[in-house]
matplotlib code that plots the C-alpha trace (Angstrom):
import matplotlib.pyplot as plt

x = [-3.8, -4.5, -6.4, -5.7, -9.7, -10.0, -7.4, -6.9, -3.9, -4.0, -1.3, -0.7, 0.4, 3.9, 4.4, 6.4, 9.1, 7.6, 8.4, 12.0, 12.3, 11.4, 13.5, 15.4, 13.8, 15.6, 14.5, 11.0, 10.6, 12.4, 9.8, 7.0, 7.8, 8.2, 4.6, 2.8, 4.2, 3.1, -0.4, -0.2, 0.3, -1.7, -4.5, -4.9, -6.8, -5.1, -6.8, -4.3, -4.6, -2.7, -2.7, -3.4, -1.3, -1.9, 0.5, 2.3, 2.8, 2.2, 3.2, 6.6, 7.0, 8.3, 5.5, 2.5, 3.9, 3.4, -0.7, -1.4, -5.0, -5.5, -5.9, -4.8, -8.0, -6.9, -7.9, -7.3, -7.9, -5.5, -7.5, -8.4, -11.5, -12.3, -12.6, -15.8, -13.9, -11.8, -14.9, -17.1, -13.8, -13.0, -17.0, -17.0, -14.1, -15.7, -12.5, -11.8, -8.3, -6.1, -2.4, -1.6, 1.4, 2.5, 3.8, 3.6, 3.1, 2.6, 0.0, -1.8, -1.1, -1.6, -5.0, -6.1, -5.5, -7.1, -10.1, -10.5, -9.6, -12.4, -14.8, -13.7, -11.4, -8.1, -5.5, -1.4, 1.0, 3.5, 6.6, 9.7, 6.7, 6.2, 8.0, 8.3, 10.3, 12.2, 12.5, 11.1, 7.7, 8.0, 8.0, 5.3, 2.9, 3.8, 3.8, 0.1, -1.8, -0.4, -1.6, -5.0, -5.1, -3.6, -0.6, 2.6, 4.0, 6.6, 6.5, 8.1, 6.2, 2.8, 3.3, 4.6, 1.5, -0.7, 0.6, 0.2, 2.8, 5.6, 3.9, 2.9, 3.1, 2.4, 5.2, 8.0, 6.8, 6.9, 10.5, 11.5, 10.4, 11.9, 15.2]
y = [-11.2, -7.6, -5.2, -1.4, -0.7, -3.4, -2.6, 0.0, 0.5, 1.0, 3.0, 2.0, 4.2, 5.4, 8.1, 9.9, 8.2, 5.0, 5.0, 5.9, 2.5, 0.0, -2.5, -1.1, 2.5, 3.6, 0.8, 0.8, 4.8, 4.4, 1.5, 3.5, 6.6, 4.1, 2.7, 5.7, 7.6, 4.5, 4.4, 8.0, 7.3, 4.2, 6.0, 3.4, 5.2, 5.7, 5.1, 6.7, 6.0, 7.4, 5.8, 8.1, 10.9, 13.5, 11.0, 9.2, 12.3, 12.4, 10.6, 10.5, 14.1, 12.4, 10.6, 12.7, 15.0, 12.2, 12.2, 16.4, 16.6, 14.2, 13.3, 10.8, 9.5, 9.2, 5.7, 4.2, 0.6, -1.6, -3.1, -0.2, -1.8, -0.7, 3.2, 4.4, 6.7, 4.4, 1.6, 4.7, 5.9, 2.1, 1.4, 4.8, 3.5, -0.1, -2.2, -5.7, -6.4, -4.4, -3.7, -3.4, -0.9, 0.2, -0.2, -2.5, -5.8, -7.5, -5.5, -2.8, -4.1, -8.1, -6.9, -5.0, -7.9, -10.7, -8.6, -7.4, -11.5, -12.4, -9.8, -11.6, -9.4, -10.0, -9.2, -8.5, -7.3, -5.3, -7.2, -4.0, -1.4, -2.9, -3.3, -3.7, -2.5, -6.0, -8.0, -11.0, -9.4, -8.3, -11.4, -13.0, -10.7, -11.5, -15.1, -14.5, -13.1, -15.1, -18.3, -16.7, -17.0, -13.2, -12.9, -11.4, -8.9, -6.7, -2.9, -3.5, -6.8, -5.1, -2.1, -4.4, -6.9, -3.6, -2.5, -6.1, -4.7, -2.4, 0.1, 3.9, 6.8, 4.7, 2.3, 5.4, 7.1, 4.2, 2.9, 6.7, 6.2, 2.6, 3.0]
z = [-12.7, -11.5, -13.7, -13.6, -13.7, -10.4, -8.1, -5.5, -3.1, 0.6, 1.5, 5.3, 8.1, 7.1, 9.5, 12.2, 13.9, 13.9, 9.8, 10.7, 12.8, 10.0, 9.1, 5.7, 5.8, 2.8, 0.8, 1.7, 1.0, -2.0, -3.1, -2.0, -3.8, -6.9, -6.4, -5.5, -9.3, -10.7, -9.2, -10.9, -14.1, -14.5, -12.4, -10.0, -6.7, -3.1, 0.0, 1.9, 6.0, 9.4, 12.6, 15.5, 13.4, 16.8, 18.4, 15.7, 13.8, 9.9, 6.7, 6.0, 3.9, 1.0, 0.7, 1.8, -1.0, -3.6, -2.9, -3.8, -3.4, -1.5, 2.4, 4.9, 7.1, 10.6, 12.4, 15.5, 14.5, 13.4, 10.5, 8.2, 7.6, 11.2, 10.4, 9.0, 6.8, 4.8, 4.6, 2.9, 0.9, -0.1, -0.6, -3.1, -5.1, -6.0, -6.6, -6.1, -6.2, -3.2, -2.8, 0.3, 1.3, 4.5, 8.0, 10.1, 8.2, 10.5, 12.8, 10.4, 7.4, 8.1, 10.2, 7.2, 4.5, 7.2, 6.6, 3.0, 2.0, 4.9, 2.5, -0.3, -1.8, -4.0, -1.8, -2.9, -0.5, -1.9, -0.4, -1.0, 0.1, 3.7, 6.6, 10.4, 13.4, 12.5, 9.4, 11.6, 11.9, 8.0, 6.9, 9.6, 8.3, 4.8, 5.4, 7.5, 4.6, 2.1, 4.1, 4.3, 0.7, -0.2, -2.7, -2.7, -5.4, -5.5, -6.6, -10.5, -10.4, -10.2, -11.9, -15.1, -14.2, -14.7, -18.1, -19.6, -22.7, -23.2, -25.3, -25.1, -23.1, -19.9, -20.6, -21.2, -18.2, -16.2, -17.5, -16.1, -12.6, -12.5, -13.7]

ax = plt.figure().add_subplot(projection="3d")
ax.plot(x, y, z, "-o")
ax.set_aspect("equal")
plt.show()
């Protein structure tokens, strides 16, 4: 089980045209806009990354404008873990257990999660908040990580596997962004 106080999410490369060609767009926004007001209110950190945004273009506006305050770090490698920036930003946070969002699964993301479960991390991917170009490679890169020894989650899942009870503030907020 995930721990609120553990886990971090990775929020992968959704950006430009490129996010526009995923296999059910409007689905995987609308699940990612979910997760990232639910990171909010349980205050789970983002690590927030762009590939090559000078020629990809940036994040997806309706999702940049989730993250106020905060910055995408630009990367060129596939594997975040291969960017100095997110390795000091991910180092600085000191979690263990990572939800892994994003485009493509099956290149960035899969990369990404082949490396933190190499590191010894607790890896989840967020099945409705990833995609590729086809739903072929979607499910190959969920497939990949989970045969590493990763997980797979969805966006209510994990947000419900966070709050452990229905109780609180947290809980009513949370019900809101849900429904």
């Amino acid at each position: 089980m995930f721990e609120i106080d553990r886990t971090v999410l990775v929020l992968i490369d959704v950006q430009g045209r490129l996010a526009r060609m995923m296999h059910g767009k409007e689905e995987l926004f609308a699940s990612l806009e979910t997760m990232l007001k639910g990171m909010e209110i349980l205050g789970v950190p983002v690590v927030w990354m762009e590939q090559l945004p000078d020629k990809l273009g940036p994040t997806t506006p309706s999702i940049a404008a989730l993250l106020p305050g905060e910055s995408p770090i630009p990367k060129d490698s596939f594997s975040c873990l291969g960017n100095p920036g997110f390795v000091d930003r991910f180092r600085n946070i000191n979690r263990d257990q990572v939800l892994l969002t994003g485009i493509e699964s099956h290149i960035c993301v899969y990369q990404t999660g082949m490396d933190l479960l190499q590191r010894g991390f607790e890896v989840q991917v967020v099945t409705d908040c990833v995609s590729s170009r086809t739903l072929e490679n979607k499910i190959l890169g969920i497939e990949r990580i989970k045969l590493a020894g990763g997980s797979a989650t969805s966006c209510e899942m994990i947000l419900f596997e966070l709050m452990k009870a229905a109780r609180g503030e947290t809980f009513k907020r949370m019900v809101k962004i849900i429904k």
